[in-house]
N, C-alpha and C positions, 0 to 999 in steps of 0.2 A: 222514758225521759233520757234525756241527754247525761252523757257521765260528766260530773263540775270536776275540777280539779282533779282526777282521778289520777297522780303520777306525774299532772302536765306541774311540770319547774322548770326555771331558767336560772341556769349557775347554781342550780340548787337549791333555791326557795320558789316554792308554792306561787302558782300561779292563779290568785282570786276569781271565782266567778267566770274563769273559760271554759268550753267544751271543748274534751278530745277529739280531735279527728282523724276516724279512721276509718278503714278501705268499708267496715260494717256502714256503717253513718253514710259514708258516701252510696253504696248501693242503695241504704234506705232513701235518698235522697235524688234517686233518679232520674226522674221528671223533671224536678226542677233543675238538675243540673242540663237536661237534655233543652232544656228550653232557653237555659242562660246560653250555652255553645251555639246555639242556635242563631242567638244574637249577633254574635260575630259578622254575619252578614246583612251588608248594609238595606239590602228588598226585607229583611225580616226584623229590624229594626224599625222601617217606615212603618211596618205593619203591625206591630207590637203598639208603636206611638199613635196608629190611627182606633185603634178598640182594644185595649190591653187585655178583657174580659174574655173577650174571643179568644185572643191568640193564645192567653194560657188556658183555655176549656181543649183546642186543639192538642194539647201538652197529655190532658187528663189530670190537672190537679185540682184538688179538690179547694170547696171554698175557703177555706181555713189557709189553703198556701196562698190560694189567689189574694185574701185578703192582708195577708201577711207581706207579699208583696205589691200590693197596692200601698201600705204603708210606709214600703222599702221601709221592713222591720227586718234587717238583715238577721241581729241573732236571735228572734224569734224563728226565722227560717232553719239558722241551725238545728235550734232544738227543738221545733215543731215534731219530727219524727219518732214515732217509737215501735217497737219491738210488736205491741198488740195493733195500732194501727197498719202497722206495714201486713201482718197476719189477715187485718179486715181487707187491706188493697188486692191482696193475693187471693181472696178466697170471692173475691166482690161482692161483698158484705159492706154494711154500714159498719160503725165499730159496734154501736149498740148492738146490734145482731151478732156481732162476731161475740160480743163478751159473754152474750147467753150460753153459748157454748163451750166455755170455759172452766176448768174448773171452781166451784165456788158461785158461778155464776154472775160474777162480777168482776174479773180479771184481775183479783189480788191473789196471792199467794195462798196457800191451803198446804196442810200438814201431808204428809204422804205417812201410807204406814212401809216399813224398812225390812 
C-alpha cells in the first residue's frame, strides 16, 4: 500500500490523505509510466483514443491498472501498487500464487525467531 502522509508536510503541518512519492513508487509504477510518456506522441495518442484496451494490454498492465485508468482514477493509479504485487509482476505469478509462497501463506507479516 501506498505510504499516506508518511513526513509529506507543507510549512510544517501534515499533509491529509497524500502519497509520498518516491524514486521506489516510481519503479513500481513502470508501465504505466512508460505508457503515459508514450503519449507524448501525437500517432500514439490517436491510437490509445482508437481502442484504449489494446493499447495498454501492449504496455503489459494488468486489469486493475487498465481499469483504473479507464476511470481516469488518477490517485487510485498512485496507490494501486505495492510491494507483494510488484513481487507477483517480477516473478509472473498471479498475486494469489505469489502469496502462497509467502511467508504465513498469506502475505501478512509473521513472527520471525531472533
Amino acid at each position: 500500500m501506498a505510504q499516506r502522509s508518511a513526513g509529506a508536510t507543507y510549512r510544517g503541518a501534515p499533509i491529509a490523505g497524500t502519497t509520498v512519492f518516491t524514486g521506489a513508487r516510481s519503479q513500481q509504477g513502470y508501465r504505466i509510466n512508460k505508457l503515459a510518456m508514450s503519449l507524448t506522441e501525437s500517432a500514439n495518442r490517436a491510437a490509445f483514443q482508437r481502442n484504449e484496451r489494446a493499447y495498454m494490454k501492449e504496455y503489459g498492465l494488468s486489469d486493475n491498472e487498465m481499469g483504473l485508468i479507464e476511470r481516469r482514477d488518477w490517485s487510485g493509479l498512485v496507490a494501486a501498487q505495492n510491494l507483494l504485487e510488484m513481487g507477483a509482476q517480477m516473478r509472473g505469478e498471479t498475486l494469489d500464487a505469489f502469496l502462497k509462497t509467502r511467508p504465513g501463506r498469506a502475505g501478512t507479516a509473521v513472527e520471525r525467531d531472533r
